[in-house]
C-alpha positions in Angstrom: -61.6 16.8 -14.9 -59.0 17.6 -12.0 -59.9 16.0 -8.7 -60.5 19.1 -7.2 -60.3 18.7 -3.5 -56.9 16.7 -3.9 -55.7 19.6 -5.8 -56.9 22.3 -3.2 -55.1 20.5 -0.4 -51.9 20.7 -2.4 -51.4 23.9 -3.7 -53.0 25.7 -0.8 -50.2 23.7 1.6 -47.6 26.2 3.3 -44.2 25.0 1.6 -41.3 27.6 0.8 -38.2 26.5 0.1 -36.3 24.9 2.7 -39.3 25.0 4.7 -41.6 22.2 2.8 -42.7 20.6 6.6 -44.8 23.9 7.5 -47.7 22.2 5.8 -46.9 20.8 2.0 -44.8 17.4 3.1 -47.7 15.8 5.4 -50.3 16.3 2.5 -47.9 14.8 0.1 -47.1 11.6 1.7 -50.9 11.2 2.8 -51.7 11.3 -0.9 -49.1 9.3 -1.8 -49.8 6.3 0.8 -52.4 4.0 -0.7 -50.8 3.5 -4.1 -47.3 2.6 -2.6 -45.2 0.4 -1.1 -43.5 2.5 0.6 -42.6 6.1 1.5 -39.3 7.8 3.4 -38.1 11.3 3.5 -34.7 11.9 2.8 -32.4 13.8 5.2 -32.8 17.4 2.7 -36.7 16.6 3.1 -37.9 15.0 -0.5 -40.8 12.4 -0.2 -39.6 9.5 -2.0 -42.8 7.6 -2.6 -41.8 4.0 -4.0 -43.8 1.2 -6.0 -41.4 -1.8 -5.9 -41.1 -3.7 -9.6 -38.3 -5.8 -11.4 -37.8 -3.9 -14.2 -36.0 -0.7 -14.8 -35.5 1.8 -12.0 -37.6 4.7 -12.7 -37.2 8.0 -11.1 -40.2 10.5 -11.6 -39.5 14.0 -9.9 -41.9 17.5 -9.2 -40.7 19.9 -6.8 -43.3 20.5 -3.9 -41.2 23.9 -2.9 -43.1 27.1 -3.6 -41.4 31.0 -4.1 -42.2 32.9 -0.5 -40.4 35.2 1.3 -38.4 35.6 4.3 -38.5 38.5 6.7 -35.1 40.3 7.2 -35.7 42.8 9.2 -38.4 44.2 12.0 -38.6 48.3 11.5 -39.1 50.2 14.9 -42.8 50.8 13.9 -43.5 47.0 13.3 -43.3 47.2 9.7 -41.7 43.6 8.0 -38.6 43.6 5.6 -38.4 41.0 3.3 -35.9 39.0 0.7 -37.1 36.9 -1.9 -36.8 33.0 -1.5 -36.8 31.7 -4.8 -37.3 34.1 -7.9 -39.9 36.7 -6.6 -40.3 40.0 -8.5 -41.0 43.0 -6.5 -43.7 44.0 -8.2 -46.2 41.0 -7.2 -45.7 42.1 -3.6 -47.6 45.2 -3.5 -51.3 45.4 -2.3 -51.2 41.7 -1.7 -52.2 39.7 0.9 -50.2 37.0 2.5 -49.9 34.6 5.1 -47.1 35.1 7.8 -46.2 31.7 9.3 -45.2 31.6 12.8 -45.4 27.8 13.3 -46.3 24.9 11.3 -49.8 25.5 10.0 -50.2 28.7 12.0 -49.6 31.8 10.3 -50.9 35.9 10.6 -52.1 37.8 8.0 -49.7 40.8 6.3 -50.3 43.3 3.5 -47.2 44.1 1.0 -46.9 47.9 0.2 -44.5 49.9 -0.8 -44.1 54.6 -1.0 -47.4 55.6 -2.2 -47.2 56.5 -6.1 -49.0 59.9 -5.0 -46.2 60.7 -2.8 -44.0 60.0 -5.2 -41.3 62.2 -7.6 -43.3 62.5 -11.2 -40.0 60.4 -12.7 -40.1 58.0 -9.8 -43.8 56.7 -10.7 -42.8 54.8 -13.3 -40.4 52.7 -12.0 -40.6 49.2 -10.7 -40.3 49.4 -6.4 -36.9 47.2 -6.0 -36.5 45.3 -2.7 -35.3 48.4 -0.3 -38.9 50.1 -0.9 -41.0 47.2 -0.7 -42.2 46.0 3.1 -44.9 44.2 4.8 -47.5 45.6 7.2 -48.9 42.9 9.8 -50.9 45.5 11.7 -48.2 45.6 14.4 -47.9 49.1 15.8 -43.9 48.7 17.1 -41.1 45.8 16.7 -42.1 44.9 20.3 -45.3 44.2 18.9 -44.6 42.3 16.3 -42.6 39.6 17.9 -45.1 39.5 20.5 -47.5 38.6 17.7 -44.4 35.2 16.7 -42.8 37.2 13.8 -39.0 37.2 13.8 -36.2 37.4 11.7 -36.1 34.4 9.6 -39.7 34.3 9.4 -41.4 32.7 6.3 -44.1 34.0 4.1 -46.5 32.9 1.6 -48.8 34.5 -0.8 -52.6 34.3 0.7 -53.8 32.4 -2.7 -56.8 29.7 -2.7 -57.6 28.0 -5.9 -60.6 28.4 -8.0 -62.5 27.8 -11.0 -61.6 30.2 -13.7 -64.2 30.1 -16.7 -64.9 26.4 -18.1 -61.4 24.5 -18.2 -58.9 26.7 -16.8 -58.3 26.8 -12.9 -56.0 30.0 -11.2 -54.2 29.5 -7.8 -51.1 29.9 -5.6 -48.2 27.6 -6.3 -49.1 25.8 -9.0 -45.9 26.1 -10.0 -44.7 23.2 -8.9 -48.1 21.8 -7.1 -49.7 21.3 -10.2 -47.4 18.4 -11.0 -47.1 17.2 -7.4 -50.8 16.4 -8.3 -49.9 15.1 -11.5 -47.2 12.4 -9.8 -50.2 11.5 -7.3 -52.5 10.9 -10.1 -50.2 9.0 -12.5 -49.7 6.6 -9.0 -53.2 6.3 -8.5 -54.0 5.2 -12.5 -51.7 3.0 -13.2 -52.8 -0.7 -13.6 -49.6 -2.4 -14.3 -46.0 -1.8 -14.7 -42.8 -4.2 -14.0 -40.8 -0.8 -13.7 -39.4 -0.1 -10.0 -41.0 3.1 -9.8 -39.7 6.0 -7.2 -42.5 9.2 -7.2 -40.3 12.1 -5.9 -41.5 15.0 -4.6 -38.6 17.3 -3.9 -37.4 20.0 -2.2 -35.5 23.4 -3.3 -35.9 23.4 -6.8 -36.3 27.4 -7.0 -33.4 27.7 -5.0 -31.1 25.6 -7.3 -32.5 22.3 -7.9 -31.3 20.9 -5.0 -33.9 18.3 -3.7 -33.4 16.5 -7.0 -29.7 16.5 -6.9 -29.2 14.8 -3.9 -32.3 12.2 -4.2 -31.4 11.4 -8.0 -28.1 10.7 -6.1 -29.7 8.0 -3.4 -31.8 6.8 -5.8 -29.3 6.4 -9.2 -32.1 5.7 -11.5 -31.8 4.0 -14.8 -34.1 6.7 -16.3 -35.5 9.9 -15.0 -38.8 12.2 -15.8 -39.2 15.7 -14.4 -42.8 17.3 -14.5 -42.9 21.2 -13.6 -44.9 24.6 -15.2 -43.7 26.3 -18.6 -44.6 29.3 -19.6 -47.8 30.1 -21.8 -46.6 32.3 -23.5 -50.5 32.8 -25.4 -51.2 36.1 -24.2 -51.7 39.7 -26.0 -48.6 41.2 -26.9 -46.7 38.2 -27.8 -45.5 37.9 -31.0 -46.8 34.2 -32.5 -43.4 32.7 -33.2 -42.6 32.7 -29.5 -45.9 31.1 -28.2 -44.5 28.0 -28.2 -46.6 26.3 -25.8 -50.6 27.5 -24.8 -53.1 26.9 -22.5 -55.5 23.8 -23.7 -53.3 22.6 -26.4 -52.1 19.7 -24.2 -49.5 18.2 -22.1 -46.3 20.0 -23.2 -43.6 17.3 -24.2 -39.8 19.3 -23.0 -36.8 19.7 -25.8 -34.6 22.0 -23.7 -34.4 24.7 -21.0 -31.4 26.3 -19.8 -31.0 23.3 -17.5 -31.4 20.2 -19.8 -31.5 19.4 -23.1 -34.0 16.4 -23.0 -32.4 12.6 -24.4 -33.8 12.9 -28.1 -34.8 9.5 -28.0 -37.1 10.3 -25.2 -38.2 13.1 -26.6 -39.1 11.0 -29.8 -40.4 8.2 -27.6 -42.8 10.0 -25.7 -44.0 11.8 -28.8 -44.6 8.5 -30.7 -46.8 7.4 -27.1 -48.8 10.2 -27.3 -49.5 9.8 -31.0 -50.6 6.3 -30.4 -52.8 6.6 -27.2 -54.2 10.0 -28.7 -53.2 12.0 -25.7 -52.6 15.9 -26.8 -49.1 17.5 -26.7 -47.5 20.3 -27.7 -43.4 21.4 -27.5 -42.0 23.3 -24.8 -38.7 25.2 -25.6 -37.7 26.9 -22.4 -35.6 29.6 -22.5 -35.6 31.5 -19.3 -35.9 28.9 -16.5 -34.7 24.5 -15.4 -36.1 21.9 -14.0 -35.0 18.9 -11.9 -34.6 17.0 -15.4 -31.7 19.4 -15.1 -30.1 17.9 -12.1 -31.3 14.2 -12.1 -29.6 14.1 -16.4 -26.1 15.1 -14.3 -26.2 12.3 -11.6 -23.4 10.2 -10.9 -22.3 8.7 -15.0 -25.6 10.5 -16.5 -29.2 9.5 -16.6 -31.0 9.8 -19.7 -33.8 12.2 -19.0 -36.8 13.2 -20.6 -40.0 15.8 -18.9 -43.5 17.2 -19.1 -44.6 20.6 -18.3 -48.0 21.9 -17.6 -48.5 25.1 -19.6 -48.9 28.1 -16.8 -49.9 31.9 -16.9 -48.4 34.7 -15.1 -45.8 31.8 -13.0 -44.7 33.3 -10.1 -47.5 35.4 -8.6 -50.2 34.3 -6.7 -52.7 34.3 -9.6 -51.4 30.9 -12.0 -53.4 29.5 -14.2 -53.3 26.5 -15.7 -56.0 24.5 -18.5 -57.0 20.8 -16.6 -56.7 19.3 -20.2 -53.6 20.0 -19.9 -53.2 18.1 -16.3 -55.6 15.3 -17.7 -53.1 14.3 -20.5 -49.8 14.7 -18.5 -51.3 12.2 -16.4 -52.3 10.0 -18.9 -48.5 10.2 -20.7 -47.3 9.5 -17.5 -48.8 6.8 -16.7 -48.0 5.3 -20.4 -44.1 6.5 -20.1 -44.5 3.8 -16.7 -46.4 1.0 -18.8 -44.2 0.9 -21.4 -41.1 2.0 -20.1 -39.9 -2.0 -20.6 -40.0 -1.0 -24.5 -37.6 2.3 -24.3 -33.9 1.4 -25.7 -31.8 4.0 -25.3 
C-alpha cells in the first residue's frame, strides 16, 4: 500500500516546467531529508539528494516537472490565452478547472473553454479546438481586471487535480506523470537497509521540455551507472489491439527496453530481470514508442553511462485524470531498492 499522504503532498505540489520552486522543490527535499546525508539544488533547480558510500557512484533520476501552461496573452474582456508547456493537447483543456498561480503557493481559480459546439458550423463540430480557439476564463470582466487579480503574461498554470482512491488498487491524480516516481525515489531512500553504493536520488527539472534537468545533473554528477524511473503508457484499454498492450495496469513494475530516447544497456536490462525473478517482485516490459526519459540523457553523458529504468504503468498520461495500479509502485520500490543492494554485483 502507497503511503498515501506522502503521495498527496507530491503530486498535488505546483511544479511546471521551469517553474518547479512554486511548490513541488520544498516538498521534495523535506521528504528527502531524513534518509540522507545530504541535499543541494543545482543552479537549473534539480534536488540532488545524496547517501554517501564507497562503492560505485549511482545516479537514480525522476523528473518532478509537471505539463501546465503559460498564459500568452490577456484579451480586452479578461479572457486568458494560453501555450502549452510541455506536451499538452488541446483537447484536455476544455471545461476544466485549473489553478492560476500568481505567487508561490498562491494561485486563482480559471475555467478552460473554447466556441460553443452549438454555435458551431455542422463540419466544424467534429474537429479537435487547436490552440487559437482554446482560452481561459478567470471570472475577470476586462484585462484591467485581470492583472488586478496578479495574472500577467508569463503566468503559469496547472490543472486543478487532487488524488484519490479509484476502486481497490488503482489511484487517479494530477501529475503522476512524473510524481509517481518522485515518490518511488523517496521510498526506495527510506527502505533501504544497506548499500556500499554512493548513491545520488535526483529529482529533476524540465524533462517535458527536453530532458534537461537530467542532462546537466548527470553532468555534475558523472555517475558510474544511472536509473531513470518515469510513467509508460498502459496501453490496456478498449479499443487496443492486444499485441500493442505491452505494459498494463497491475501486472507489475515495468522493466524499460527502449523508447525513442534510450535503448536500455542489455545487461541491465537482463540484470534487473534476473533481480526481480529472484526476490519475486512482478515485472512486465515496456517498449516505448512515442515518448523518453531522463535514461535518455544521463546514457549520453560525458564518455556514456550505462543506463537501465523503471516505469510505472499510467492511463490517460497527460490530463489531469492518471491513473496508476500501487502494485505497480509497491514493486518499483522494492526493485529499486535491490538494484542499490546489489549494485556491487553488476559487471558491465
Amino acid at each position: 500500500m502507497v503511503d498515501f499522504e506522502l503521495l498527496k503532498k507530491i503530486v498535488e505540489a505546483p511544479g511546471v516546467s521551469g517553474y518547479e520552486f512554486l511548490g513541488v522543490r520544498d516538498v521534495v527535499i523535506e521528504a528527502f531529508k531524513p534518509y540522507v546525508d545530504e541535499i543541494k539544488v543545482d543552479k537549473l533547480g534539480n534536488v540532488i539528494a545524496h547517501k554517501k558510500g564507497s562503492g560505485p557512484k549511482v545516479m537514480l533520476a525522476a523528473h518532478m516537472d509537471q505539463i501546465g501552461l503559460m498564459v500568452t496573452h490577456i484579451e480586452k474582456n479578461g479572457f486568458l490565452r494560453v501555450a502549452p508547456v510541455g506536451g499538452v493537447d488541446p483537447r484536455t483543456l476544455i471545461a476544466q478547472r485549473f489553478k492560476v498561480w500568481i505567487g508561490p503557493n498562491e494561485y486563482i481559480y480559471g475555467v478552460g473553454g473554447s466556441v460553443p459546439p452549438h454555435i458551431q458550423k455542422p463540419e466544424e463540430r467534429s474537429k479537435a479546438p487547436t490552440w487559437d480557439q482554446v482560452f481561459l476564463d478567470i471570472g475577470a470582466e476586462s484585462k484591467e481586471e485581470a492583472e488586478e487579480m496578479g495574472v500577467k503574461v508569463g503566468t503559469i498554470i496547472t490543472w486543478d487535480g487532487r488524488l484519490e482512491r479509484l476502486g481497490k488498487h488503482r489511484l487517479v491524480s494530477i501529475a503522476f506523470d512524473d510524481r509517481i516516481a518522485v515518490y518511488t525515489l523517496v521510498k526506495a531512500a527510506q527502505e533501504l537497509e544497506k548499500s556500499d553504493a554512493d548513491i545520488y536520488f535526483v529529482a529533476t527539472v524540465q524533462e517535458e521540455v527536453g530532458l534537461r534537468g537530467a542532462r546537466v545533473s548527470a553532468f555534475g554528477i558523472d555517475p558510474d551507472y544511472g536509473f531513470a524511473i518515469d510513467v509508460t503508457i498502459a496501453a490496456d484499454v478498449p479499443g487496443t489491439p492486444e499485441h500493442k498492450q505491452v505494459t498494463q495496469l497491475g501486472k507489475g513494475t515495468a522493466i524499460k527496453i527502449m523508447d525513442r530516447s534510450v535503448i536500455c544497456h542489455p545487461t541491465i536490462v537482463r540484470w534487473m530481470e534476473e533481480l526481480a525473478k529472484k526476490y519475486e517482485i512482478p515485472y512486465q516490459w515496456d517498449i516505448l514508442l512515442g515518448g523518453g526519459t531522463d535514461a535518455g540523457a544521463i546514457h549520453l553523458n560525458k564518455a556514456g553511462v550505462p543506463t537501465g529504468a523503471i516505469s510505472v504503468p499510467a492511463r490517460y498520461i497527460h490530463s489531469n485524470a492518471e491513473v496508476v495500479d500501487e502494485r505497480d509502485v509497491d514493486a518499483g520500490v522494492k526493485l529499486m531498492v535491490k538494484v542499490l543492494e546489489h549494485i556491487g554485483e553488476l559487471k558491465v
